[in-house]
C-alpha positions as CSV (number, residue, x, y, z in Angstrom):
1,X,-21.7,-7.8,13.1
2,X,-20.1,-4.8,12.1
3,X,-16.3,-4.5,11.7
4,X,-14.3,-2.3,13.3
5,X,-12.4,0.7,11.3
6,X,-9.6,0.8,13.6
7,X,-6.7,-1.1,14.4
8,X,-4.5,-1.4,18.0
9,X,-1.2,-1.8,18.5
10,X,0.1,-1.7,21.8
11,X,1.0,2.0,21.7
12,X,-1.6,3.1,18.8
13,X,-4.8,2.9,17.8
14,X,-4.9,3.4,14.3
15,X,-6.8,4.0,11.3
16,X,-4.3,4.6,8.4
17,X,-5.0,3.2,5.3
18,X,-2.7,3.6,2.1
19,X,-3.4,3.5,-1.3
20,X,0.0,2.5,-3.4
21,X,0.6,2.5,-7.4
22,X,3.3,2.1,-9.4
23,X,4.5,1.1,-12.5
24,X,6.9,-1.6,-14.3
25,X,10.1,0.1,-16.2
26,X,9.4,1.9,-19.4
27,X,5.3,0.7,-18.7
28,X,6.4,-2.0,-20.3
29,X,3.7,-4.8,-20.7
30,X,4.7,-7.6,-18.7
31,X,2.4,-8.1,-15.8
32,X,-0.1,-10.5,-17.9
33,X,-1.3,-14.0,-17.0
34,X,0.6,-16.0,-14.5
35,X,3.3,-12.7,-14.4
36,X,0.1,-10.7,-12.7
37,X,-1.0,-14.2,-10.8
38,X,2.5,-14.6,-9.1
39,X,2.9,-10.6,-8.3
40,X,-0.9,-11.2,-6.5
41,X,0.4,-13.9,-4.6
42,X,3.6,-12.4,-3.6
43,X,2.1,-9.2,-2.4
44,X,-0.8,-11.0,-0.4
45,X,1.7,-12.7,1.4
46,X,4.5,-10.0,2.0
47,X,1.5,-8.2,3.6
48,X,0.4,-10.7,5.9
49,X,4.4,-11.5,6.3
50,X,5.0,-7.8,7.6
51,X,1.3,-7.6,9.4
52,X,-0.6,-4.7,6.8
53,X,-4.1,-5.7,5.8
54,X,-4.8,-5.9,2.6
55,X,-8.0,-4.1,1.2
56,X,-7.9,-4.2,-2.0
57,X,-5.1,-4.8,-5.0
58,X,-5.5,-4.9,-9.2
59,X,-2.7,-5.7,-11.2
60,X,-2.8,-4.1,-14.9
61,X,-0.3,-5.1,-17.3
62,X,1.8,-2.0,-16.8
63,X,1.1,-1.2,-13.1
64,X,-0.4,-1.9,-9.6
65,X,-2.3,-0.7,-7.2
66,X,-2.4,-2.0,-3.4
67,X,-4.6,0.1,-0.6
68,X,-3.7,-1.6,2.9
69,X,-3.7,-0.6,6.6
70,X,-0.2,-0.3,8.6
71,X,0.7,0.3,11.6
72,X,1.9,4.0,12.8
73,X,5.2,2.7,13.2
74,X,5.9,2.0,9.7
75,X,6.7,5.2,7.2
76,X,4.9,4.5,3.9
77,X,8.1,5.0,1.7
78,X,9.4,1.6,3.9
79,X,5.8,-0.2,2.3
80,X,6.6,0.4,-0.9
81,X,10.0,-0.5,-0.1
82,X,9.0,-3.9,0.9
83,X,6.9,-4.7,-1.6
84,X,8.5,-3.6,-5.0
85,X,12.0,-5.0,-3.3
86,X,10.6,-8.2,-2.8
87,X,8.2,-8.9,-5.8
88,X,10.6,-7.6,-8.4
89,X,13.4,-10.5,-6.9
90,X,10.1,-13.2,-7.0
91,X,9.4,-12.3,-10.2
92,X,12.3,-12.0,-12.0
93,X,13.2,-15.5,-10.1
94,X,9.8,-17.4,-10.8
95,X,9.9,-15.6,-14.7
96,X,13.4,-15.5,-15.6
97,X,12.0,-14.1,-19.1
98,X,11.5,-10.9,-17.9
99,X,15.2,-10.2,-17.8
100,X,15.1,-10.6,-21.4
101,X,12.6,-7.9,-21.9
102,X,14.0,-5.7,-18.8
103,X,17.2,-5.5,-18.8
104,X,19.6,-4.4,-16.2
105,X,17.3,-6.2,-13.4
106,X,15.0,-3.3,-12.9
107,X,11.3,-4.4,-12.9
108,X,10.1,-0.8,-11.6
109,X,9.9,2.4,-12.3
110,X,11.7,3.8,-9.2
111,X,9.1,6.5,-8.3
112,X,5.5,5.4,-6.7
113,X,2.6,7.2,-5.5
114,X,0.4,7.3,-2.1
115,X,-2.3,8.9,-0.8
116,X,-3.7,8.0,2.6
117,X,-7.5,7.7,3.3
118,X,-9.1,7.4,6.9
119,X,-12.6,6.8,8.0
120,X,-13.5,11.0,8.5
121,X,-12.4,13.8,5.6
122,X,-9.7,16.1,6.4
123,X,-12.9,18.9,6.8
124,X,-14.6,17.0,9.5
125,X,-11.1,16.3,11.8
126,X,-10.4,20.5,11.2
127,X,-14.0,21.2,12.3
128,X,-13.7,18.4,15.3
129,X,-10.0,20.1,16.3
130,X,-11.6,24.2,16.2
131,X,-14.5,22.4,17.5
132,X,-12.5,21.1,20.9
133,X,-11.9,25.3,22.6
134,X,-15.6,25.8,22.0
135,X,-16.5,23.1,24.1
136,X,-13.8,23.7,26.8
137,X,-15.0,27.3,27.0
138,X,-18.4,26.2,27.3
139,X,-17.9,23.8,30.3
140,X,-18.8,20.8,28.7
């Protein structure tokens, strides 16, 4: 069985899919071994806490990148709100040694990237949208 690459809400159906990096203060080192184990953990279940499938996620020791599906409703900049919020408290909780080597409590970098990806390229929705007052002239 195949699975479906869209999602329904009860206002929305959706195919948004976001792909999130950032990086720990100073790229400093720190996300090795049970540090990396306990951010995987904590971000698997903040998104199934908050109701965004997770894709795909890597930790390196100096970054991370998540790609997940959210609802319409929720801006991206409130995902990566969410998630580097609440796994920089579980961290610096579950690894109080990080404060040490971090100081000031900051665990990221403040800035993040995203880029979205759907199922069709931009070039394919632009010819579908010109393609629309063809048809309707046509009487199809």
């Amino acid at each position: 069985m195949r699975k479906k690459s869209w999602r329904s809400t009860r206002a929305a159906v959706y195919s948004l899919n976001y792909h999130f990096v950032w990086s720990t203060k100073y790229r400093r080192k720190v996300l090795r071994e049970s540090v990396g184990e306990t951010l995987k953990e904590a971000i698997k279940a903040l998104c199934l806490e908050h109701g965004y499938e997770l894709i795909a996620l890597e930790v390196m020791e100096d970054h991370v990148h998540v790609f997940l599906s959210a609802p319409p409703k929720v801006a991206p900049s409130i995902i990566a709100k969410v998630l580097k919020g609440s796994t920089a408290r579980t961290l610096f909780t579950k690894h109080p040694e990080l404060k040490k080597i971090l100081r000031n409590g900051h665990l990221w970098n403040p800035s993040y990237y995203v880029g979205s990806a759907g199922q069709v390229s931009s070039e394919t929705i632009q010819r579908y949208i010109k393609g629309q007052k063809t048809k309707e002239e046509g009487g199809d």
